[in-house]
Short mmCIF file of the C-alpha atoms (twelve columns), coordinates in Angstrom:
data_MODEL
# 
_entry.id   MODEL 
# 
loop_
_atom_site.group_PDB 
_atom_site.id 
_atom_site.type_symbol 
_atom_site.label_atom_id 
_atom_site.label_alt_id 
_atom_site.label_comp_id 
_atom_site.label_asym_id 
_atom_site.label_seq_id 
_atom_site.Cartn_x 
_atom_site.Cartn_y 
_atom_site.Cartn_z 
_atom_site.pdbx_PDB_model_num 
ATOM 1   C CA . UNK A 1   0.000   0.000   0.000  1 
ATOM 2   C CA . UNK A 2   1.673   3.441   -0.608 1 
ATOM 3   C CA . UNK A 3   1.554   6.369   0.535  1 
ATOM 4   C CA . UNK A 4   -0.997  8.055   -1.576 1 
ATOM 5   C CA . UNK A 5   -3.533  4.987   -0.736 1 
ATOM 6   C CA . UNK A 6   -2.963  5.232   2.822  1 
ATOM 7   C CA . UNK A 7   -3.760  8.870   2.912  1 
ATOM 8   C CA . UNK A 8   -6.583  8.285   1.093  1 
ATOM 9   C CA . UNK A 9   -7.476  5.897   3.413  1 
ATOM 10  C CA . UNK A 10  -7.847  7.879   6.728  1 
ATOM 11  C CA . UNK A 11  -9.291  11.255  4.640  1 
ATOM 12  C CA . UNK A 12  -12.360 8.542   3.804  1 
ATOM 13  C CA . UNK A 13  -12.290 7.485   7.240  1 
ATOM 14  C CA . UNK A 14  -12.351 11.189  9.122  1 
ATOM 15  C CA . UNK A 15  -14.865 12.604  6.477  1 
ATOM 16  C CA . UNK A 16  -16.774 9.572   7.020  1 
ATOM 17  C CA . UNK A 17  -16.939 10.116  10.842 1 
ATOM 18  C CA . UNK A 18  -16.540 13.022  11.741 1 
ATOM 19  C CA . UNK A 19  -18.793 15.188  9.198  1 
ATOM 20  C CA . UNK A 20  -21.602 15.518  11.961 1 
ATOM 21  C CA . UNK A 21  -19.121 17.044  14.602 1 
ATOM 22  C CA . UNK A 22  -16.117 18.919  12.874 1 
ATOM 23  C CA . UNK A 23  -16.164 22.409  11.223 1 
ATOM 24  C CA . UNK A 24  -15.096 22.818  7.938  1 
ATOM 25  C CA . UNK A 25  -12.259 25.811  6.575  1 
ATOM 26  C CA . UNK A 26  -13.294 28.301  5.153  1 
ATOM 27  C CA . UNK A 27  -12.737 26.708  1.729  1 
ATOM 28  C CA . UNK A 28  -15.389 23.921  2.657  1 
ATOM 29  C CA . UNK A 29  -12.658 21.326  3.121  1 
ATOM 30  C CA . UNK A 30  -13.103 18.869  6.123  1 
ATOM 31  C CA . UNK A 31  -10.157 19.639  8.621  1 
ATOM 32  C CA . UNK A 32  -9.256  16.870  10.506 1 
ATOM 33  C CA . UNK A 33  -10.488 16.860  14.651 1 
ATOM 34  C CA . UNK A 34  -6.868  16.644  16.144 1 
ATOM 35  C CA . UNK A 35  -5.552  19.848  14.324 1 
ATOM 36  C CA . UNK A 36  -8.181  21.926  16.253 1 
ATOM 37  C CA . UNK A 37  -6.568  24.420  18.908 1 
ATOM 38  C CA . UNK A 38  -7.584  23.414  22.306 1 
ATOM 39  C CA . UNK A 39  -10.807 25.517  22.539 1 
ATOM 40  C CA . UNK A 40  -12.418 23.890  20.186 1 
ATOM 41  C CA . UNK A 41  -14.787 21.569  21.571 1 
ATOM 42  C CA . UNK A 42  -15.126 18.180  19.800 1 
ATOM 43  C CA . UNK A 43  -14.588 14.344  19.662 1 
ATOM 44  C CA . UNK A 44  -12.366 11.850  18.284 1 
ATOM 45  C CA . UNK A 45  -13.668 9.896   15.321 1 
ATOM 46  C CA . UNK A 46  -12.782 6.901   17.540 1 
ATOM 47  C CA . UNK A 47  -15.077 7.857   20.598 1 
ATOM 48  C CA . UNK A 48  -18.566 8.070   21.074 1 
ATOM 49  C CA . UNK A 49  -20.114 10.201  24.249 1 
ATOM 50  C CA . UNK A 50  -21.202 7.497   26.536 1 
ATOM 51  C CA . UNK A 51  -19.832 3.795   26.360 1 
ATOM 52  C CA . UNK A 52  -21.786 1.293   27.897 1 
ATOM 53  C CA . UNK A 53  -20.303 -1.477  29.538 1 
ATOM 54  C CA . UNK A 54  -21.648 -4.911  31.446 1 
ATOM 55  C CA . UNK A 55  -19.939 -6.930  33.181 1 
ATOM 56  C CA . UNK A 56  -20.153 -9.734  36.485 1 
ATOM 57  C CA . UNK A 57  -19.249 -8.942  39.966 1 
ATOM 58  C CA . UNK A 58  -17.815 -13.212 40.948 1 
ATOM 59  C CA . UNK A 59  -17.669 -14.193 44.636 1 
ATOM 60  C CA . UNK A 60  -15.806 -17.622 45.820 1 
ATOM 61  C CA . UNK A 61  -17.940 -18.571 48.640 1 
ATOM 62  C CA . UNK A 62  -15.853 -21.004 49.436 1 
ATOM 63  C CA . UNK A 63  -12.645 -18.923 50.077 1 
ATOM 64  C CA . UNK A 64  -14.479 -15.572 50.383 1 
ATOM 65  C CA . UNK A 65  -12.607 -13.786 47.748 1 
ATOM 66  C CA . UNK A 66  -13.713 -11.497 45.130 1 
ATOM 67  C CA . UNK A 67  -12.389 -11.732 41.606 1 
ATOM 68  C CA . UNK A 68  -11.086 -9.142  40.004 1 
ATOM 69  C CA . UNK A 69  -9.256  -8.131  36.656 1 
ATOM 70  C CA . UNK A 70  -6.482  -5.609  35.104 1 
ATOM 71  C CA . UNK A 71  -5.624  -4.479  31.726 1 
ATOM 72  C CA . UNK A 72  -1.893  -3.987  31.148 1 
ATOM 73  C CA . UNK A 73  -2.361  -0.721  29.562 1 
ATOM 74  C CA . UNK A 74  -3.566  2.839   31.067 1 
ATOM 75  C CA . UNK A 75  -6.305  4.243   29.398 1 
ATOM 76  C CA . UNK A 76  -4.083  7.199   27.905 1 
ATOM 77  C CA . UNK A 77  -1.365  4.712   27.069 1 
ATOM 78  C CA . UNK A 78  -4.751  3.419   24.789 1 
ATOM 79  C CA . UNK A 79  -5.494  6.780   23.429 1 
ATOM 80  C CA . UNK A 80  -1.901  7.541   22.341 1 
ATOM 81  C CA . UNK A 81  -1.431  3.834   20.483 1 
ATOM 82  C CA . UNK A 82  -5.137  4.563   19.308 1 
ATOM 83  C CA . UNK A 83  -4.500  8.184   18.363 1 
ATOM 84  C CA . UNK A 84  -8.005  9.310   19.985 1 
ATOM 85  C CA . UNK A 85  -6.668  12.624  21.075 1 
ATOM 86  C CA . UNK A 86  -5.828  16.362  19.570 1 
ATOM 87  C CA . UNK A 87  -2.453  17.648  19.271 1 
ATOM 88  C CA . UNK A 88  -3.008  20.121  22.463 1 
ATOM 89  C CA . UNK A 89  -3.849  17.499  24.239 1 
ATOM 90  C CA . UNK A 90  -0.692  15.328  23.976 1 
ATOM 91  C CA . UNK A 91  1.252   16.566  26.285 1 
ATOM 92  C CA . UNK A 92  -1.453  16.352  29.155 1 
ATOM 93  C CA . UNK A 93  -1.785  12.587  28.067 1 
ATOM 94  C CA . UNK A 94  1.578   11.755  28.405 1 
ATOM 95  C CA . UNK A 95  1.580   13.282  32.136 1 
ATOM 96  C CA . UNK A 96  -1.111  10.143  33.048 1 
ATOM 97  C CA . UNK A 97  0.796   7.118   31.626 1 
ATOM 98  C CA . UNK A 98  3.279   5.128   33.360 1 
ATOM 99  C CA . UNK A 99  6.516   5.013   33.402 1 
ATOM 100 C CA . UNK A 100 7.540   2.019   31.365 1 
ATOM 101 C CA . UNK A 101 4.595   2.959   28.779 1 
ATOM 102 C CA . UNK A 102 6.378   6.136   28.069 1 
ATOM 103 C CA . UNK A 103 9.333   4.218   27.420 1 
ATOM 104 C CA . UNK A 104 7.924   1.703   25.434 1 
ATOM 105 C CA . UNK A 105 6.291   4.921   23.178 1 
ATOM 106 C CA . UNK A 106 9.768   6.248   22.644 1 
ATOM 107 C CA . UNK A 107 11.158  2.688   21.792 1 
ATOM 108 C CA . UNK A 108 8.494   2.936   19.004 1 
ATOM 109 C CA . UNK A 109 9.529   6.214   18.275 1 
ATOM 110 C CA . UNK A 110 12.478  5.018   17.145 1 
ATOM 111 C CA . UNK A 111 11.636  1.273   15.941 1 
ATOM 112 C CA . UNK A 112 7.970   2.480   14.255 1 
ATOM 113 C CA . UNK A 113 7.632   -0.778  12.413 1 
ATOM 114 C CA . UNK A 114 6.536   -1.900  15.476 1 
ATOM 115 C CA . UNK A 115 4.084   0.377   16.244 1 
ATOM 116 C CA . UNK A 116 1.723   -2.116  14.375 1 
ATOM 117 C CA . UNK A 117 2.172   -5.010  17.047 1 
ATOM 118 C CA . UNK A 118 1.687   -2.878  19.570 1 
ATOM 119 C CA . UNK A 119 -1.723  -1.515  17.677 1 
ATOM 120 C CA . UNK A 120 -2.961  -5.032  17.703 1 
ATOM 121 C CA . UNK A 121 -1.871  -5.930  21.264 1 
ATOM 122 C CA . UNK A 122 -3.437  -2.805  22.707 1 
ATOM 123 C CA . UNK A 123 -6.916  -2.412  20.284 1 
ATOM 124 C CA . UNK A 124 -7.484  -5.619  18.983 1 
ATOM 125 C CA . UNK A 125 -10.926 -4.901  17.691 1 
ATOM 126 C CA . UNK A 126 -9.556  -2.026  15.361 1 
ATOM 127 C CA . UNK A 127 -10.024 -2.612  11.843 1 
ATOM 128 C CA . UNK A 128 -7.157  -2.049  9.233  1 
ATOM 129 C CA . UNK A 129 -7.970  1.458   8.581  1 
ATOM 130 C CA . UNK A 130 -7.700  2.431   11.851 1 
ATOM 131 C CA . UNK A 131 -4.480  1.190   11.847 1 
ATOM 132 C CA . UNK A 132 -3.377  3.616   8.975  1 
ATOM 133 C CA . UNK A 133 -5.066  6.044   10.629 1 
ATOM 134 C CA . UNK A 134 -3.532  5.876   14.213 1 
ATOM 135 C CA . UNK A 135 0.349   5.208   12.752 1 
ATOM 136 C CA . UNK A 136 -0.103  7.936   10.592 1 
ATOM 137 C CA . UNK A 137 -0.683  10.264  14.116 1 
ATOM 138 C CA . UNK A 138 1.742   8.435   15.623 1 
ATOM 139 C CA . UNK A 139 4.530   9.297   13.315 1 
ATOM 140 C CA . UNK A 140 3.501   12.902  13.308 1 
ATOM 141 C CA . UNK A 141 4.016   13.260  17.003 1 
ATOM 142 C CA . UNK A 142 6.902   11.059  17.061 1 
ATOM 143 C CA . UNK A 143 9.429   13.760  18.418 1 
ATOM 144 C CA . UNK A 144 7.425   15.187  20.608 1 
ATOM 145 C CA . UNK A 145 6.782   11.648  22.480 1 
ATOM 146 C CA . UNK A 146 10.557  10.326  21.962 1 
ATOM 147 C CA . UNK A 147 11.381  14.420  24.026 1 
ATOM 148 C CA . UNK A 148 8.816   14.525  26.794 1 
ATOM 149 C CA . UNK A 149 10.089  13.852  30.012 1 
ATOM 150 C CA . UNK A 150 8.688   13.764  33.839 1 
ATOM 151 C CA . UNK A 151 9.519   12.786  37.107 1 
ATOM 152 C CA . UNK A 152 6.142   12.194  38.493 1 
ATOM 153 C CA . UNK A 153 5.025   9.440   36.316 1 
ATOM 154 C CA . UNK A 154 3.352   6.590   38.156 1 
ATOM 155 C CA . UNK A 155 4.783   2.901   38.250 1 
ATOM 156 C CA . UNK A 156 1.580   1.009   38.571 1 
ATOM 157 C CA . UNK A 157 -1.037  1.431   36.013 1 
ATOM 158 C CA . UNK A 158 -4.641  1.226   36.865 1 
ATOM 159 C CA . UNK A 159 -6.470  0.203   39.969 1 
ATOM 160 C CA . UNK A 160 -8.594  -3.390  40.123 1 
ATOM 161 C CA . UNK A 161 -11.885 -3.810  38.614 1 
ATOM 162 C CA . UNK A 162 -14.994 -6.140  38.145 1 
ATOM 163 C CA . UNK A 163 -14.636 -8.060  34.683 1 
ATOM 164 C CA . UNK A 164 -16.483 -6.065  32.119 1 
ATOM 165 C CA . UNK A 165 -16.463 -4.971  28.188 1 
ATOM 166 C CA . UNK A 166 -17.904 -2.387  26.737 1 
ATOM 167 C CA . UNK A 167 -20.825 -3.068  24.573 1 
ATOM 168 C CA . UNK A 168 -23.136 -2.123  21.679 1 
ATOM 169 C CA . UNK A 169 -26.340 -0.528  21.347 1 
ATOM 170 C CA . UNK A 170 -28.045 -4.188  19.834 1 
ATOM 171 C CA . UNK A 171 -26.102 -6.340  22.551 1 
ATOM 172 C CA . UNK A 172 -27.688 -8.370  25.016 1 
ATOM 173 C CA . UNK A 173 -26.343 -6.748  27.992 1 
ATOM 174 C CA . UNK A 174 -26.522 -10.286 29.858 1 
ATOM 175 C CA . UNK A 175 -25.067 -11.598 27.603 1 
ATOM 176 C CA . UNK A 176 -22.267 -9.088  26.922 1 
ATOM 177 C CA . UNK A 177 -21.530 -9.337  30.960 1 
ATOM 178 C CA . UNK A 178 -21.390 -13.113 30.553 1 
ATOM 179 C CA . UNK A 179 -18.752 -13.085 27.761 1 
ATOM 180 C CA . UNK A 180 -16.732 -10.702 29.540 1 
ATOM 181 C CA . UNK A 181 -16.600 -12.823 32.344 1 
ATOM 182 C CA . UNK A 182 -15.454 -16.421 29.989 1 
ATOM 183 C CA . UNK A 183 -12.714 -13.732 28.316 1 
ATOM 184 C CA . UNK A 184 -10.727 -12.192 30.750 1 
ATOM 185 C CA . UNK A 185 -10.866 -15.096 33.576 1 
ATOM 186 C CA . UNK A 186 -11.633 -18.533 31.602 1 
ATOM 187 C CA . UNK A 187 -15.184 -18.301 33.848 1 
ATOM 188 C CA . UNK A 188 -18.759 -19.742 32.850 1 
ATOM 189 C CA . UNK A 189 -22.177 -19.457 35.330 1 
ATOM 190 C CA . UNK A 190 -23.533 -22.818 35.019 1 
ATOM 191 C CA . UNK A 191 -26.635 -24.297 37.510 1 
ATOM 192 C CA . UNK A 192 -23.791 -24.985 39.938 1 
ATOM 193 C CA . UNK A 193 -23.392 -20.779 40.668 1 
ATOM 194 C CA . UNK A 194 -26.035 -18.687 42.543 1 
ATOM 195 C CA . UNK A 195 -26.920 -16.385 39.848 1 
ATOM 196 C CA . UNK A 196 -28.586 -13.008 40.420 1 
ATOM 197 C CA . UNK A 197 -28.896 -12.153 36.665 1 
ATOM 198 C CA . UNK A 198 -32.480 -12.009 37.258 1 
ATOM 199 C CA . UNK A 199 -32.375 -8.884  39.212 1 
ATOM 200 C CA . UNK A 200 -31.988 -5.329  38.401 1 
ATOM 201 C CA . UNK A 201 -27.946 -4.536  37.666 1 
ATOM 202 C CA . UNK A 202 -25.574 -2.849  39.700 1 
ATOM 203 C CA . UNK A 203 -25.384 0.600   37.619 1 
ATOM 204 C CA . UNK A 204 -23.056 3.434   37.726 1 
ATOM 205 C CA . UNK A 205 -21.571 6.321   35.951 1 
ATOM 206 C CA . UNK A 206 -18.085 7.636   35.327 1 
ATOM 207 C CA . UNK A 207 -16.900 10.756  33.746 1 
ATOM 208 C CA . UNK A 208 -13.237 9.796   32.626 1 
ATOM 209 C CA . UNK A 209 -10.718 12.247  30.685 1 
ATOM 210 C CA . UNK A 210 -11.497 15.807  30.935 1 
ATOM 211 C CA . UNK A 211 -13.878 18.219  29.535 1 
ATOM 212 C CA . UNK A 212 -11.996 18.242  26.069 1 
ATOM 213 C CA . UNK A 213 -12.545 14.509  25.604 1 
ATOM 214 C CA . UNK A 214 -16.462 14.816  27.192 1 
ATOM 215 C CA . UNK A 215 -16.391 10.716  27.399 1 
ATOM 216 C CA . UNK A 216 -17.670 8.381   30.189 1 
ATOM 217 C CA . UNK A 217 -18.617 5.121   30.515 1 
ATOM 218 C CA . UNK A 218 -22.143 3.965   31.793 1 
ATOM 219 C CA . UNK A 219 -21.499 -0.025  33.596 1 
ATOM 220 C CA . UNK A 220 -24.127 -2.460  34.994 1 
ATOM 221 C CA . UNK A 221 -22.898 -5.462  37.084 1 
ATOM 222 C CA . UNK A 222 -24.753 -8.655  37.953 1 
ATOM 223 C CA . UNK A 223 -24.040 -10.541 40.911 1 
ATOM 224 C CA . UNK A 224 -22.754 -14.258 40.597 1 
ATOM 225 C CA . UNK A 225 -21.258 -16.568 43.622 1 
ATOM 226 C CA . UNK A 226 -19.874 -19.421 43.125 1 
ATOM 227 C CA . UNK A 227 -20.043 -21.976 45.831 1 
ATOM 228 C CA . UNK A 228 -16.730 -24.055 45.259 1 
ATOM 229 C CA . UNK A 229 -13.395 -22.961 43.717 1 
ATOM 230 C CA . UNK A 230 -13.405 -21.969 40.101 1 
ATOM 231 C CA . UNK A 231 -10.259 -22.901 37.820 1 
ATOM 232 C CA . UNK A 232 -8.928  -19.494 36.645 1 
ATOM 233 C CA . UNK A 233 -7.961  -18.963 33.083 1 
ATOM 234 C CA . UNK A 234 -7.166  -15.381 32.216 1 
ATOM 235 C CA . UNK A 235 -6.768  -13.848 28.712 1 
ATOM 236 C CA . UNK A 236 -3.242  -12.991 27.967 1 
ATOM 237 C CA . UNK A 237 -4.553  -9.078  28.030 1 
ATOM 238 C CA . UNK A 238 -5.507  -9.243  31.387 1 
ATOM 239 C CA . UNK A 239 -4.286  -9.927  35.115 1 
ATOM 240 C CA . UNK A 240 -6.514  -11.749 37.400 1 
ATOM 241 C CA . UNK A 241 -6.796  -11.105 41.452 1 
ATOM 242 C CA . UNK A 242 -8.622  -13.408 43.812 1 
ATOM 243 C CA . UNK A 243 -9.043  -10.802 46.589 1 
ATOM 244 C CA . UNK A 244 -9.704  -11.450 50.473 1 
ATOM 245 C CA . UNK A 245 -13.047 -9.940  51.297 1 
ATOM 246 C CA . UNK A 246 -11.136 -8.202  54.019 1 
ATOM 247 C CA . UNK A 247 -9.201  -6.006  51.485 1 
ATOM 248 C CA . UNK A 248 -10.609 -5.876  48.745 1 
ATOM 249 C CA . UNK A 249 -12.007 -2.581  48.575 1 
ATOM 250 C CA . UNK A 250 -8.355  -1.530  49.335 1 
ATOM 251 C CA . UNK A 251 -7.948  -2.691  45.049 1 
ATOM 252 C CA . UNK A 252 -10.609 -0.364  43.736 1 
ATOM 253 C CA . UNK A 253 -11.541 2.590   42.800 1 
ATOM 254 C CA . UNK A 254 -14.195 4.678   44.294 1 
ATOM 255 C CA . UNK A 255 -16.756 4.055   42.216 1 
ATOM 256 C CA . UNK A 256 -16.483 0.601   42.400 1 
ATOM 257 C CA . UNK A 257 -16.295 0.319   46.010 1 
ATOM 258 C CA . UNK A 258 -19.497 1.699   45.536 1 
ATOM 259 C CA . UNK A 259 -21.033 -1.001  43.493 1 
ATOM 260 C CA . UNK A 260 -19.151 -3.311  45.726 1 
ATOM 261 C CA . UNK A 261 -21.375 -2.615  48.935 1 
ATOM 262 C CA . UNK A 262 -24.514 -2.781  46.501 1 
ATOM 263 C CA . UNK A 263 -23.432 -6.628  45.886 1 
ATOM 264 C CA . UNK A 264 -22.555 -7.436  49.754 1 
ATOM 265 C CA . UNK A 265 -26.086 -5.916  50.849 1 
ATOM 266 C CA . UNK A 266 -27.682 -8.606  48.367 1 
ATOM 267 C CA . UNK A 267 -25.056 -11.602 49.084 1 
ATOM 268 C CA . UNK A 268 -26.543 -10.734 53.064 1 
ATOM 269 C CA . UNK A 269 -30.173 -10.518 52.017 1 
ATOM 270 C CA . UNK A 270 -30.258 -13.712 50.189 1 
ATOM 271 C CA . UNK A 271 -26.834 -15.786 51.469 1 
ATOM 272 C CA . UNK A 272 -26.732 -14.956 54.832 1 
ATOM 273 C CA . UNK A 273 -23.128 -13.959 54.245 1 
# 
């Protein structure tokens, strides 16, 4: 594919997407979203306001942990590989990835024919023109990334969570929360588990980024318990934790502490826990 192909590639994938929220110049021709200047309210072709996600909250009876689940990446680690950001936003993104991301990026930086490993590794549902269109911002910020620098970078790189995915419109959201759980920890619900997919989810919202990027993420948890030990088999993406009850709210964030205490208060009404 060369180089005229690939740019006309991503200009069919930008006018495609982004026609309904980006201005045009003055000559009518689309400009792309991540040239705007930071007051310029708008989103990535790659985001959508509100992402809805459903996942399981698992308890082992047995051993009274909770089960819980990690991606390797940050989310702005994501956005960079991804390219869902603007130019004036770069240098706030870098300040929120961890150390050994950043010096992965710059690696790339300076090996980028391996930028499209990484692409796959990181956004595996991306289709090929994504891929075009992300390497393509990639290379364009390429010295900027290989000279940032800080000293306050963190080492660790998110907190714990509840296994979850994010999910379309025309998705079951059982279903979705279900297949979450058999992806990132090898996990089914059979007759064996008390089930509480019946019942009314565990909901909550989260406003993540900033008011540049506008995007949150709605989730909805069901409850399941399973009476004996499970055998753990997580996806090579993710990290499982089998949590004490005792500490495990020590692992999450606040939000999910939150939904947390929702699933204990219905373990008590109906377990006796």
């Amino acid at each position: 594919m060369d180089k005229e192909e690939i740019s006309s590639l991503t200009d069919e994938k930008i006018e495609k997407t982004s026609t309904e929220v980006s201005p045009k110049h003055r000559s009518g021709k689309l400009i792309a979203y991540h040239s705007f200047p930071g007051r310029t309210i708008t989103r990535s072709p790659f985001e959508t306001s509100i992402k809805m996600y459903y996942g399981i909250i698992a308890f082992i009876w047995k051993s009274r942990k909770w089960i819980l689940v990690k991606r390797p990446y940050s989310r702005n680690f994501s956005k960079l590989v991804e390219g869902s950001y603007r130019n004036s936003q770069l240098t706030h993104i870098l300040s929120g990835i961890t150390a050994s991301e950043l010096h992965s990026l710059q690696n790339l930086s300076v090996n980028s024919f391996k930028f499209n490993a990484m692409f796959k590794a990181v956004c595996p549902d991306k289709t090929l023109e994504e891929l075009v269109y992300s390497k393509e911002r990639f290379l364009a910020n390429c010295e900027n990334i290989r000279n940032f620098s800080s000293s306050n970078l963190r080492n660790e790189v998110n907190s714990w969570h509840f296994p979850k995915m994010e999910s379309g419109e025309t998705d079951d959201p059982t279903d979705m929360a279900l297949k979450a759980l058999k992806l990132q920890t090898g996990l089914e619900v059979t007759h064996r588990e008390k089930s509480f997919l019946g019942l009314d989810p565990f909901s909550r919202r989260e406003i993540v980024g900033d008011f540049l990027t506008n995007s949150g993420g709605d989730s909805r948890y069901w409850l399941v318990v399973y009476m004996d030990e499970p055998k753990i088999e997580s996806a090579s993406e993710f990290s499982v934790l089998l949590e004490p009850d005792a500490s495990v709210e020590e692992k999450l964030c606040i939000s999910e502490k939150m939904i947390l205490r929702k699933a204990k208060k219905v373990m008590k009404e109906n377990l006796l826990l």
